[in-house]
C-alpha positions in Angstrom: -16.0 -0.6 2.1 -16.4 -3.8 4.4 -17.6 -7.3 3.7 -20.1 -6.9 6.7 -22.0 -4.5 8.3 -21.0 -3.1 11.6 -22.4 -4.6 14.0 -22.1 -3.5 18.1 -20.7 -5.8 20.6 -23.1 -7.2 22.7 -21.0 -6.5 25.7 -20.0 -2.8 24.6 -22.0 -0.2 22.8 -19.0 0.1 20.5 -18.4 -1.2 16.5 -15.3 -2.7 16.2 -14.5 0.3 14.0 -15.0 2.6 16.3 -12.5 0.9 18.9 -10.0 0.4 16.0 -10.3 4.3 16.0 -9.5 5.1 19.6 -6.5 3.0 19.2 -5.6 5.4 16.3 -5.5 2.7 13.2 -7.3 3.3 9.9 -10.2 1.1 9.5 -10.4 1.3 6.2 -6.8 0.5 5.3 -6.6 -2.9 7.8 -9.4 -4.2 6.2 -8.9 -3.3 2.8 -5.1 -5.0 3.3 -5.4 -7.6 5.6 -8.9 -8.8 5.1 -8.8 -11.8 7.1 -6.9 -10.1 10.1 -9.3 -8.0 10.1 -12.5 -10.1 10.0 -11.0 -12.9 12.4 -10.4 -9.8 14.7 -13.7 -8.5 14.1 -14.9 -11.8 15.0 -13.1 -12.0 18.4 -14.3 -8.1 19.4 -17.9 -9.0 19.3 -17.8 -12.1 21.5 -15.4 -10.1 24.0 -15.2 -7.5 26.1 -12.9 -4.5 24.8 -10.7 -5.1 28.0 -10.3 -8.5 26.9 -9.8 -7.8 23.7 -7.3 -5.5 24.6 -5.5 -8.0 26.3 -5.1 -10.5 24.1 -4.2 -7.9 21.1 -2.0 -5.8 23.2 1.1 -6.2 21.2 -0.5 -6.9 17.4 -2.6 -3.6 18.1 1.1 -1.9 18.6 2.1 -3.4 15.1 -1.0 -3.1 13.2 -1.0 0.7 14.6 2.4 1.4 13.3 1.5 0.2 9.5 -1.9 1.5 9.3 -1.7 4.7 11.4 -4.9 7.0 11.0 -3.8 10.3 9.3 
């Protein structure tokens, strides 16, 4: 399914999986179509905290939400 395993942040007890579900985008699509979005954002969630993160995805999390919605 994924290149890696999930790993928890550090700073959260959250998978960067589980966040992309709270914010309603399908996991499993992103990364299967946008594999290096996904792993460079990955990347960024477990050095961050999720309000940072947040943040600084604010308006890509709006796009990548409208194209891989989770049904």
């Amino acid at each position: 399914m994924f290149d890696r395993q999930p790993v928890r942040s550090a700073i959260t007890a959250m998978t960067f999986e589980e966040y992309l579900a709270t914010k309603k985008i399908d996991a499993v699509r992103f990364a299967a179509e946008d594999p290096v979005i996904f792993d460079e954002w990955s990347r960024l969630f477990d050095q961050v905290s999720v309000e940072s993160f947040t943040v600084q995805k604010k308006f890509l999390l709006n796009l990548t939400r409208r194209k891989y919605l989770m049904r």
